[in-house]
C-alpha positions in Angstrom: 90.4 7.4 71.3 92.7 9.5 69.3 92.0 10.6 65.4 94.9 9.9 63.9 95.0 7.1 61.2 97.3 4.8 63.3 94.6 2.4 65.4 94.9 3.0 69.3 95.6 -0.3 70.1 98.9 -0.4 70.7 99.6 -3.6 72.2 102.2 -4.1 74.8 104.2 -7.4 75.1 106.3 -7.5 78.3 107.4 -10.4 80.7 105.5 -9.0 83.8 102.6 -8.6 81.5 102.6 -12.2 80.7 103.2 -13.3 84.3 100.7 -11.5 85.7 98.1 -13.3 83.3 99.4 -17.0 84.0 99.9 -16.9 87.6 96.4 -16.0 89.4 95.0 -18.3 92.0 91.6 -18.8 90.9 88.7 -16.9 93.1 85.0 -18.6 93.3 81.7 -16.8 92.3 79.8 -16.8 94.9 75.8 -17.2 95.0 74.8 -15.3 98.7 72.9 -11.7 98.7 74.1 -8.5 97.8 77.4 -7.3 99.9 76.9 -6.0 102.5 80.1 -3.5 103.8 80.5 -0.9 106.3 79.8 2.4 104.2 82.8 4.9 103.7 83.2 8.6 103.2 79.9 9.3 103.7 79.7 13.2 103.9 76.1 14.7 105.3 76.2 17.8 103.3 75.7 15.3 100.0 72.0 14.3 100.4 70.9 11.7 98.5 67.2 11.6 96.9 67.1 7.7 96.8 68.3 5.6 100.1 67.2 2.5 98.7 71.1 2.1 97.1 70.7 -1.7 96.9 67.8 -2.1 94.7 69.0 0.7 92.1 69.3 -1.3 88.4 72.2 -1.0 85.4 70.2 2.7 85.6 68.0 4.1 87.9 64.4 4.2 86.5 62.5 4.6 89.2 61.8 8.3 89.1 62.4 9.0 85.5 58.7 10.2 84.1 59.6 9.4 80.5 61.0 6.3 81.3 58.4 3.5 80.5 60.4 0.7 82.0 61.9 0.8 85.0 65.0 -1.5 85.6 65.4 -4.5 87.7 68.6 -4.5 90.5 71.3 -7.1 89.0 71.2 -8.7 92.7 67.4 -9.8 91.7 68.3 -12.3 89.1 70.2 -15.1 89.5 72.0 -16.4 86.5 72.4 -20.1 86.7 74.2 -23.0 84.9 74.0 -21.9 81.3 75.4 -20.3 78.9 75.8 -17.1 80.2 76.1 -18.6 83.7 79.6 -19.9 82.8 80.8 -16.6 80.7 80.0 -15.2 84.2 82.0 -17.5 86.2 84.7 -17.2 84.5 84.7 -13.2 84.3 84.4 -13.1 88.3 86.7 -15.7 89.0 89.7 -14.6 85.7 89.0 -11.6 83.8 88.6 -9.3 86.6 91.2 -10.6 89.0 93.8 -10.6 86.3 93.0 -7.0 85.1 93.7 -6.0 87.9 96.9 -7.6 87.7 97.4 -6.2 84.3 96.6 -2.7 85.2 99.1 -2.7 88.3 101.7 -4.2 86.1 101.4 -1.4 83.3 101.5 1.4 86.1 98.2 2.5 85.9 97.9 2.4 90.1 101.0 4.1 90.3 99.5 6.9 88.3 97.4 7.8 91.2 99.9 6.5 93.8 102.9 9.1 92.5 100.4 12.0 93.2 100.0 11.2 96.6 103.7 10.8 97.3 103.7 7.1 97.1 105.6 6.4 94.0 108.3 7.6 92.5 107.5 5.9 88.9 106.9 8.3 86.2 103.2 8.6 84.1 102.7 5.9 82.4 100.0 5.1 79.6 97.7 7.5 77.5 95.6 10.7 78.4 92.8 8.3 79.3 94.4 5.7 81.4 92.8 6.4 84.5 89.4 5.6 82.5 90.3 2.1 82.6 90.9 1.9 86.2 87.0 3.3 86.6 85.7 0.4 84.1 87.2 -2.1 86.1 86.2 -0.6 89.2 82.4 -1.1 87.3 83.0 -4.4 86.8 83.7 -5.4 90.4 80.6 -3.2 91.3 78.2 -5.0 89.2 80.2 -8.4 90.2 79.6 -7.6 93.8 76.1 -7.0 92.9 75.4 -10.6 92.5 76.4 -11.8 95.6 79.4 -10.7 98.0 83.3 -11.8 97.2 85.1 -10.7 100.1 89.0 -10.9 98.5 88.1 -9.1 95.7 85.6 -6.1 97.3 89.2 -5.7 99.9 91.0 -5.6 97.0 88.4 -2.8 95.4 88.7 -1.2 98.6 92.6 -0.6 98.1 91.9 0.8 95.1 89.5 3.1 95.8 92.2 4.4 98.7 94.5 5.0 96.2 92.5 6.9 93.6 90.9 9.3 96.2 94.2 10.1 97.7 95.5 11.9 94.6 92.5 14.6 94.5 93.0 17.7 94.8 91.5 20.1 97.4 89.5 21.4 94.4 88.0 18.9 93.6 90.0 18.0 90.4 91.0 14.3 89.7 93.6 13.3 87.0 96.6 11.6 86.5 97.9 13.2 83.4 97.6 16.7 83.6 99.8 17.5 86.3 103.1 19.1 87.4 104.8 20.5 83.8 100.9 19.4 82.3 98.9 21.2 85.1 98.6 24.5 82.9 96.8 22.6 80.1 93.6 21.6 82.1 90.4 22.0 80.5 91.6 24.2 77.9 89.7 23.5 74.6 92.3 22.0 73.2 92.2 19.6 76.7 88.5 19.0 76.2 88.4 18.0 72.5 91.0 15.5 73.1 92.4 14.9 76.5 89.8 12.9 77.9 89.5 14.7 81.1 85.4 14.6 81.9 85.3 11.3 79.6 87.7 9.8 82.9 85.3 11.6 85.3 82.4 10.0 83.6 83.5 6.1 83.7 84.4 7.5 87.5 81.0 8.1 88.4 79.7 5.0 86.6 82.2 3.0 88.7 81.8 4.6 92.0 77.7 4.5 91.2 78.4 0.7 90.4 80.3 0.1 93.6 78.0 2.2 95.7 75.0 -0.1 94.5 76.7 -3.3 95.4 78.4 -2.2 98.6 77.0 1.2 100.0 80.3 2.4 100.2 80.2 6.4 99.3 83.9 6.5 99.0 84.7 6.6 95.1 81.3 8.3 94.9 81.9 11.4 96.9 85.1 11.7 95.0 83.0 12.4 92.0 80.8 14.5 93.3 83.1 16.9 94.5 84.5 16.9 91.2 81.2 17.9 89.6 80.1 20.1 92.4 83.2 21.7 93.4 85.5 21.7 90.3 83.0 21.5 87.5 79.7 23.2 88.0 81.2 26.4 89.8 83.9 27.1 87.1 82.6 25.9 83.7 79.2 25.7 81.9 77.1 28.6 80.1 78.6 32.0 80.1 79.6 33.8 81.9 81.5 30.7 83.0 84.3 28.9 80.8 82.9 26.8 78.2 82.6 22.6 78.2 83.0 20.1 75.1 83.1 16.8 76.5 85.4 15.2 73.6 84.9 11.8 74.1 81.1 11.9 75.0 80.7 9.9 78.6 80.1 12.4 81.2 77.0 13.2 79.8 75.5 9.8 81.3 77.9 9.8 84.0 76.0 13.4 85.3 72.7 12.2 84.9 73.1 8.9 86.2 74.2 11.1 89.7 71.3 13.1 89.4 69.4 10.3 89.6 70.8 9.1 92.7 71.2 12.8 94.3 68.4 14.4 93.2 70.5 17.5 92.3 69.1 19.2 89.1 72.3 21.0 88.4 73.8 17.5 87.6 71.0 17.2 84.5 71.2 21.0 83.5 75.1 20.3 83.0 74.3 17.7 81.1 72.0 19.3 79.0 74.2 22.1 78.3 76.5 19.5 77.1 74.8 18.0 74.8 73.7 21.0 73.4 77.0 22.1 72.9 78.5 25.8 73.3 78.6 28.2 70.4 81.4 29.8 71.9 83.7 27.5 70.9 83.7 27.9 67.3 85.5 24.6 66.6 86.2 22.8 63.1 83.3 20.7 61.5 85.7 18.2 61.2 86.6 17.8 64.7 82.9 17.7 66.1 81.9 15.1 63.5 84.6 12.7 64.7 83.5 14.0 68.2 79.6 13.7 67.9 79.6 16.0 70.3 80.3 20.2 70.7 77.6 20.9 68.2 73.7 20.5 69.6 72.8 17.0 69.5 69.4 17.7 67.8 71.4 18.8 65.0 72.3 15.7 64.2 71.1 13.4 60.9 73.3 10.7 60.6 76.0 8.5 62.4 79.9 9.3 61.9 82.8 9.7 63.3 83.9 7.8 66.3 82.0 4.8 66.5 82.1 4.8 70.2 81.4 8.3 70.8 79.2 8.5 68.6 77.1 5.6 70.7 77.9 7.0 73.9 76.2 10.3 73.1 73.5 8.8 72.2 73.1 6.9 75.4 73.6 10.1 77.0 71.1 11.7 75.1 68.9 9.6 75.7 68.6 8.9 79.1 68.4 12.8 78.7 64.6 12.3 76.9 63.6 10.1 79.6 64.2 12.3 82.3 62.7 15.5 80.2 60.9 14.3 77.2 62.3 16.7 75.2 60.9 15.6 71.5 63.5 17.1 69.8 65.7 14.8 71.0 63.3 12.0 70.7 63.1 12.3 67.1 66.5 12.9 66.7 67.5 9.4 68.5 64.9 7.9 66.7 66.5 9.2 63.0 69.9 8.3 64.2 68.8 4.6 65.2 67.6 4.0 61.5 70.6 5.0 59.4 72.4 2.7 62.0 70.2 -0.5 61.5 69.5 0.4 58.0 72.7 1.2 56.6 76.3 1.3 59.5 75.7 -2.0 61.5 77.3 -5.2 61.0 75.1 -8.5 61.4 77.1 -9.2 64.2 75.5 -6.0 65.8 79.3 -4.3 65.7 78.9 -0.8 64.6 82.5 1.4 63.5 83.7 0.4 59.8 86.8 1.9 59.5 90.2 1.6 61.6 90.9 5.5 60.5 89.4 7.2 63.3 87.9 3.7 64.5 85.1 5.8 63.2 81.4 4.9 61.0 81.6 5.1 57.2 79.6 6.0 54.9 75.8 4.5 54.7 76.5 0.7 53.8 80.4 0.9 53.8 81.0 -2.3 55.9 84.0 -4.2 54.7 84.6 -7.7 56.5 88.2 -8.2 56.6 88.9 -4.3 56.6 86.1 -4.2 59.8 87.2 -2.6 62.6 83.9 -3.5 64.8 85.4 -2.5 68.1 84.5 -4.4 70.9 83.6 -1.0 73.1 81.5 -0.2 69.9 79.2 -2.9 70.1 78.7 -2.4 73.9 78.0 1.3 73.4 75.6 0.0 71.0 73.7 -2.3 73.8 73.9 0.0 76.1 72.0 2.4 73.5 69.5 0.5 72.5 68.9 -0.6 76.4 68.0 2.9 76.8 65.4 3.2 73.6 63.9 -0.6 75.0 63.5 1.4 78.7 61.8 4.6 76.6 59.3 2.3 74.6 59.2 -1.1 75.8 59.6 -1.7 71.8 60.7 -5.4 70.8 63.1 -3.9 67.9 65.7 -2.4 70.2 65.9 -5.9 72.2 66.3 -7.9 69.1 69.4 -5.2 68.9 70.6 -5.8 71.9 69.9 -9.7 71.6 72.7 -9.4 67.9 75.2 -7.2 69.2 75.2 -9.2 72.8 75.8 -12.8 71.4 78.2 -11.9 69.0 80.0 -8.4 68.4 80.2 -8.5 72.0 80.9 -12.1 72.8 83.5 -13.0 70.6 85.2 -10.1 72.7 86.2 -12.2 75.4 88.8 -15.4 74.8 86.7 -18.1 76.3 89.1 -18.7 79.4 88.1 -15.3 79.7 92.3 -13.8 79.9 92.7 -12.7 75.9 90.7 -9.7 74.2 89.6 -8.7 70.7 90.4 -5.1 70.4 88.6 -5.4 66.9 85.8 -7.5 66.0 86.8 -8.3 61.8 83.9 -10.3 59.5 87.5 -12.3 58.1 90.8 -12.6 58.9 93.8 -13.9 57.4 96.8 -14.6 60.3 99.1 -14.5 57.2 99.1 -10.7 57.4 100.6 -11.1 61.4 97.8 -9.6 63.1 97.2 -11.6 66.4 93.7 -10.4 67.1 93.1 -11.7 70.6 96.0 -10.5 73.2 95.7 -10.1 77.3 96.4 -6.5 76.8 96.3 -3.2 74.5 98.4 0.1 76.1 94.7 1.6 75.0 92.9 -0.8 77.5 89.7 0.3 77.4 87.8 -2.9 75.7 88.8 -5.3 78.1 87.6 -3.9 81.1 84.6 -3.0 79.3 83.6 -6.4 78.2 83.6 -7.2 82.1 81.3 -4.8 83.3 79.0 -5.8 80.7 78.9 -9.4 81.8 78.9 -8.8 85.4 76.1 -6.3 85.0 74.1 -9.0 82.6 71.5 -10.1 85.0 70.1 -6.6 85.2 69.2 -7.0 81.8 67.1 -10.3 81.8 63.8 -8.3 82.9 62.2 -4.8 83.3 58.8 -4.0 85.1 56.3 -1.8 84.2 53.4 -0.1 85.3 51.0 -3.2 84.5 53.5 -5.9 84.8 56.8 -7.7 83.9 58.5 -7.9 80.9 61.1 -10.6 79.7 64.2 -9.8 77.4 67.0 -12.5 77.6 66.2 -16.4 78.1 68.7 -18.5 80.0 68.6 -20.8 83.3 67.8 -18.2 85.7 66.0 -17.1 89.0 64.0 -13.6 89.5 63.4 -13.1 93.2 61.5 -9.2 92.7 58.2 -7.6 93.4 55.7 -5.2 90.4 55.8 -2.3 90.8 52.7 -2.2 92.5 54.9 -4.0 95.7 53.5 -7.6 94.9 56.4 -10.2 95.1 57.3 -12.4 92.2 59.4 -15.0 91.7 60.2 -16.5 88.0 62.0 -19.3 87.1 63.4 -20.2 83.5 64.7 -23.4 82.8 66.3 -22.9 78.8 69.1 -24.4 77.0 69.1 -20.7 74.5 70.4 -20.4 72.9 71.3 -23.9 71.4 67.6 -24.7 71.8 64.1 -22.6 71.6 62.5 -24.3 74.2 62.2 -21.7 77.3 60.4 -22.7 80.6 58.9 -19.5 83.0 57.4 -20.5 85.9 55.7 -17.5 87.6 54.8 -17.4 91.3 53.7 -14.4 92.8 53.4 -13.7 96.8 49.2 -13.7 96.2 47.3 -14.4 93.6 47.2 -11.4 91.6 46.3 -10.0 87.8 49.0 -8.5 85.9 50.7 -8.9 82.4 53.9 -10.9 81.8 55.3 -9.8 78.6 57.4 -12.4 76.6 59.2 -11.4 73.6 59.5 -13.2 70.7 62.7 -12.4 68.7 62.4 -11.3 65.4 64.7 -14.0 63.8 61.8 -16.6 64.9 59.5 -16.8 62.3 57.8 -20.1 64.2 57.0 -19.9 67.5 54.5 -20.1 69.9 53.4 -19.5 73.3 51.2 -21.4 76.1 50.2 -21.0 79.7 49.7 -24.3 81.5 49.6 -25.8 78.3 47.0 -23.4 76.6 47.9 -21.8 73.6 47.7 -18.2 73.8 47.4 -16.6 70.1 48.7 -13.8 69.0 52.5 -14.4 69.0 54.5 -12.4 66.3 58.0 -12.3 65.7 60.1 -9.0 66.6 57.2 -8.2 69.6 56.6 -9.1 72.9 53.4 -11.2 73.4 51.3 -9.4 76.3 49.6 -12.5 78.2 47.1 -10.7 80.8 45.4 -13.2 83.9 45.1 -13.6 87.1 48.9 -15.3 88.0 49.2 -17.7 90.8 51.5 -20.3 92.0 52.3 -23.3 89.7 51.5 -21.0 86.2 53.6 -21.9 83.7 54.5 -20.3 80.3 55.7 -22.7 77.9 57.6 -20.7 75.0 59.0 -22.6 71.4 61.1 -20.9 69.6 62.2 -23.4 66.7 65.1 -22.5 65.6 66.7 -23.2 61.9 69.4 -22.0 59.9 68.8 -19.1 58.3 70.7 -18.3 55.4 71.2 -14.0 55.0 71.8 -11.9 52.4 73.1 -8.2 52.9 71.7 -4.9 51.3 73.2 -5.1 47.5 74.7 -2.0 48.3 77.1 -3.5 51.1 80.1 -4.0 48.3 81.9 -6.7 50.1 78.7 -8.5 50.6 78.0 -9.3 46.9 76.6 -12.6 45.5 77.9 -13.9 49.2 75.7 -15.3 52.1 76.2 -15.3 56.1 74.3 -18.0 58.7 72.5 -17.3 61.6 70.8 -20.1 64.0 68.8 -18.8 66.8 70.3 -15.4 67.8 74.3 -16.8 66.9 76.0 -15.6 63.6 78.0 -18.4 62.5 81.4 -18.4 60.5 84.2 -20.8 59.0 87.5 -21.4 60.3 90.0 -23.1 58.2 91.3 -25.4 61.1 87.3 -26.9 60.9 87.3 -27.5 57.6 89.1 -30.8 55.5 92.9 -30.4 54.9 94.1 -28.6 52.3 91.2 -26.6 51.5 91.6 -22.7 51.8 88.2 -20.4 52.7 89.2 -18.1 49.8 88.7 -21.0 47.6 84.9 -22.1 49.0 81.4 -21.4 48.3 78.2 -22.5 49.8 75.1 -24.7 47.6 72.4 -23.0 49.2 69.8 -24.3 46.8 65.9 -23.4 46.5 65.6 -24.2 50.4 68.6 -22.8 51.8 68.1 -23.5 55.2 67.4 -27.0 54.8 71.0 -27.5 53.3 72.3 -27.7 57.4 72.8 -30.7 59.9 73.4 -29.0 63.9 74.5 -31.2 65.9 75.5 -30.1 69.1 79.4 -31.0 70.1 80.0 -30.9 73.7 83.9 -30.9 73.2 84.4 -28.2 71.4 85.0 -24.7 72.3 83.1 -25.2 75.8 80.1 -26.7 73.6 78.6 -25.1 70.9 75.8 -26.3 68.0 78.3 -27.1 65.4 76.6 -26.7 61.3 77.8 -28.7 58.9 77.1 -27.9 54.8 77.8 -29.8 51.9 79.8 -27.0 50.0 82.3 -26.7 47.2 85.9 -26.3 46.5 86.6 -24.2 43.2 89.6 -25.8 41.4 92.3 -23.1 41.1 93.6 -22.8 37.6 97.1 -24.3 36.8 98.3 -20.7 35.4 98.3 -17.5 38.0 97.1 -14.9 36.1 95.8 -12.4 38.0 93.6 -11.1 35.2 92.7 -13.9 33.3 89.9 -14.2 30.1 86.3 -14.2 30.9 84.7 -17.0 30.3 81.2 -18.6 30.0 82.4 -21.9 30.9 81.3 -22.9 34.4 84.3 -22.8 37.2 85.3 -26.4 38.0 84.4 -27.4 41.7 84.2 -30.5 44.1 82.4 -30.8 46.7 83.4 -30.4 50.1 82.3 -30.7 53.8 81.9 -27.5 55.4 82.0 -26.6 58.8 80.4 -23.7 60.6 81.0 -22.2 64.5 79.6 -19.7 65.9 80.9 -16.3 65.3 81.5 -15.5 68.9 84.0 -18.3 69.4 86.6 -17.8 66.7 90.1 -16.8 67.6 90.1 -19.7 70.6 92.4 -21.9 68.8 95.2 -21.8 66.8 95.6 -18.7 64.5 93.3 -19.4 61.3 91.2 -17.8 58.4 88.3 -16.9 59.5 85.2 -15.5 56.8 81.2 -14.8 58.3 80.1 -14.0 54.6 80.5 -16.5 52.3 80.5 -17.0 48.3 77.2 -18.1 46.7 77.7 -20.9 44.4 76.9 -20.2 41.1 76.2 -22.9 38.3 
């Protein structure tokens, strides 16, 4: 979050740190309905345009004219046994409860508390801490979303308490820029780097998350007053004092709440945002790493911050659904190709370089230099969620699909307690790095990661105007209704993604005709699709297959994805990538650990014998013991001799390298970093004769 060429993640080591991570009493997920809680600070002078808070998705479609989805409420869809199913349980039942652990152990409650006369302990933690307090606040929203957890909503409760006690009268709500600090509020200097409105923006998404699950206004009203009594009155086009938001964030925050309220000064605020305020003459340099205080539809190409950079373009594009601007549109549209084309990782992690944890330069993607942040990739989902809910186009799922399973997975430790603040392509522990610890003093990735799983089921299915559309495949239950008010239910059995077999049964209330649209990812170059064992035609990878009837109770799709390894090369232009190979089965990236492979052998010493059929060189084999039970590949490789000399610059010569071979072992990406500290490599040499 700050420019400077030291990374922000500063990672703090302390014995209360550590204690608070290894003493929490375990909390169960539970399965009942949304929670239900007596609303709070409810104030009738705030009317809101849509009562039906409980039914609202991740975003709220349902009024959004450019919008050509419309999102289903996370309560809708139960995730069951499975493989996300468990990620889940343990998120609910660790990650959340111990961050908020973590959080009161580094001071980040007694930020607030101290303004409200309840501590005495100084500020503690960056411009932005109060951000993270927001996120987590998300996290428990969404959580509560699936089904009511009555410790942990009390527990939510407190917090909220203590956040809305330190605002002021005015409106204004931060923890840094007080007493001796007070004076530097929302000066430019404030805006471009202090993080105020990026706060308020994770505190709308929070309180809007919370309000969802719960009803409860509290957190909610808090933000509006901010926007309608601080903001909006005092700043904005002239003749008022001019905005940059920084660290893009509010933008979606403020049109999220206009969805919800109804209040079109919420969108125009946003929209002057994004299209920046000439008044402010700033440096080119400081608005590229910004991407933002320049207009938006200026814009050509990604750089700068990585995560900015992705949250401005979810802003702005939530903006084109709710206006249709096509300026924007085709903006958001040239942006998305130079990122998929030439900035993204295979493991859908987007950010290069640690300097300014910011994009490089078209097809600069180093592997052990990657900084891939893990709020990166998220911003990245979250982006192309919003292009999938403006087209219904397949591409932006497949997208999400990369950057979900992997740059966003192997986030998470899988006991759910340890964090990637970086997301590398290799790793060498020799260099000290630890790349997985409970907490960074620049916590914003952890809290992150669990308001993306908690908010997951929400992203399984979308509706549309002539029918239902499925995204993610994974033991689940849709309890919903078309938008036409018919009730559906729709069951998947799957073991995805270890397997490509997916089973959808589809029982709406009556007997009705609609179209159930089922993607086919574009990695699966074989598949098909049948309903009650009829082959439908017309199934084509990267798309989703639009099967039209009349739908009763007991229709079944049958979907096979088979799934094999495929062996990737990268654009020649990706330097690091040269003569060097990664593997993908299904929608998992796989890598080599050292530990996996036989003793004594070293990954910078390896190559892989892909052959003329380079997918046929694999045996899967699915091992239920290790790392929670993953599909394990296995390779006949080689070992390249080293020579007995160690010249650094030795000869060339025509002579063939001596090699052996060797048994290689592949895991998926996602799960790396769960054992002890080893190499780690996703792109692998290419053995040449």
């Amino acid at each position: 979050m700050n420019s400077s060429k030291f990374s922000r993640r500063q990672f703090v080591t302390s014995a209360i740190t550590t204690a608070a991570v290894t003493c929490l009493p375990a909390r169960p997920l539970l399965a009942s309905a949304t929670a239900s809680a007596k609303p709070r600070g409810i104030f009738p002078d705030v009317a809101f345009a849509h009562p039906d808070w409980k039914d609202q998705g991740v975003e709220n479609l349902a009024k959004s004219p450019h919008a050509r989805l419309r999102d289903i409420p996370v309560h809708a869809v139960t995730v069951e046994d499975g493989f996300w199913g468990e990620r889940r349980k343990i998120n609910v039942e660790k990650s959340i409860p111990s961050m908020h652990d973590l959080l009161e152990a580094n001071g980040r409650m007694n930020n607030f508390r101290r303004l409200a006369g309840k501590s005495t302990a100084p500020q503690i933690g960056p411009v932005y801490s109060d951000s993270d307090v927001y996120k987590w606040t998300e996290a428990v929203g969404f959580a509560l979303q699936s089904g009511d957890i009555p410790d942990l909503r009390a527990t939510t409760e407190k917090v909220i308490d203590v956040v809305v006690a330190a605002q002021e009268p005015s409106g204004y709500l931060n923890t840094y820029y007080v007493g001796d600090k007070a004076s530097l509020r929302m000066t430019v200097q404030t805006q471009t780097m202090g993080h105020e409105l990026y706060n308020i923006g994770h505190l709308l998404q929070g309180a809007i998350a919370y309000y969802r699950a719960t009803g409860d206004r509290k957190l909610l009203d808090a933000g509006i007053r901010f926007v309608n009594d601080f903001l909006y009155p005092n700043y904005g086009p002239a003749p008022k004092k001019p905005i940059v938001s920084g660290h893009p964030e509010i933008e979606m925050g403020l049109i999220e709440l206009y969805r919800i309220t109804g209040d079109k000064k919420q969108l125009e605020l946003a929209s002057y945002i994004l299209g920046g305020d000439d008044r402010l003459h700033l440096p080119e340099r400081r608005t590229i790493y910004m991407f933002c205080g320049t207009p938006f539809t200026a814009r050509t190409k990604l750089e700068g911050h990585a995560v900015r950079a992705m949250y401005a373009c979810c802003g702005a594009t939530d903006y084109y659904m709710e206006t249709g601007d096509e300026t924007y549109w085709k903006t958001l549209n040239t942006l998305w190709s130079d990122m998929v084309t030439t900035k993204m990782y295979v493991t859908g992690g987007v950010g290069s370089r640690a300097d300014g944890e910011a994009f490089g330069d078209a097809y600069e993607l180093p592997n052990f230099r990657a900084y891939g942040e893990s709020c990166a990739a998220i911003g990245n989902m979250m982006w192309n969620w919003r292009m999938l809910a403006a087209t219904g186009d397949a591409k932006f799922t497949d997208v999400i699909e990369r950057a979900l399973y992997n740059g966003i997975n192997s986030g998470m430790s899988l006991d759910g307690t340890m964090y990637c603040y970086r997301n590398p392509l290799a790793f060498d522990p020799s260099t000290g790095d630890k790349i997985r610890n409970p907490w960074y003093d620049t916590t914003c990735c952890p809290p992150n990661l669990e308001r993306t799983f908690a908010s997951l089921p929400g992203y399984f299915y979308s509706t549309s105007s002539d029918g239902i559309y499925v995204h993610l495949y994974d033991n689940s239950e849709l309890n919903w209704h078309l938008e036409n008010g018919t009730g559906l239910n729709v069951k998947q059995k799957a073991n995805y993604p270890w397997d490509g077999n997916v089973e959808i049964a589809v029982t709406p209330a009556e007997a009705s005709e609609f179209t159930f649209y089922v993607r086919i990812p574009g990695w699966a170059d074989t598949a098909s699709v049948a309903v009650n064992g009829k082959s439908v035609s017309g199934v084509k990878p990267g798309s989703y297959l639009p099967v039209r009837r009349r739908w009763a109770a007991g229709d079944v799709i049958q979907l096979k994805l088979e799934m094999p390894v495929h062996v990737l090369t990268a654009d020649p232009r990706v330097a690091d990538d040269t003569d060097r190979v990664a593997v993908q089965r299904g929608p998992l990236i796989y890598c080599l650990e050292e530990l996996d492979q036989p003793s004594g052998v070293e990954l910078s010493g390896v190559a892989m014998d892909v052959g003329q059929k380079p997918g046929s060189q694999f045996h899967s084999e699915f091992d239920k013991g290790l790392l929670g039970g993953v599909v394990v590949l296995r390779h006949t490789g080689a070992v390249y001799e080293r020579p007995a000399s160690n010249v650094l610059y030795p000869r060339y010569s025509a002579e063939p390298a001596k090699t052996k071979p060797v048994p290689l072992t592949f895991i998926p990406y996602y799960a790396w970093a769960n054992r002890e500290a080893s190499a780690m490599q996703v792109w692998t040499p290419i053995l040449r004769a």
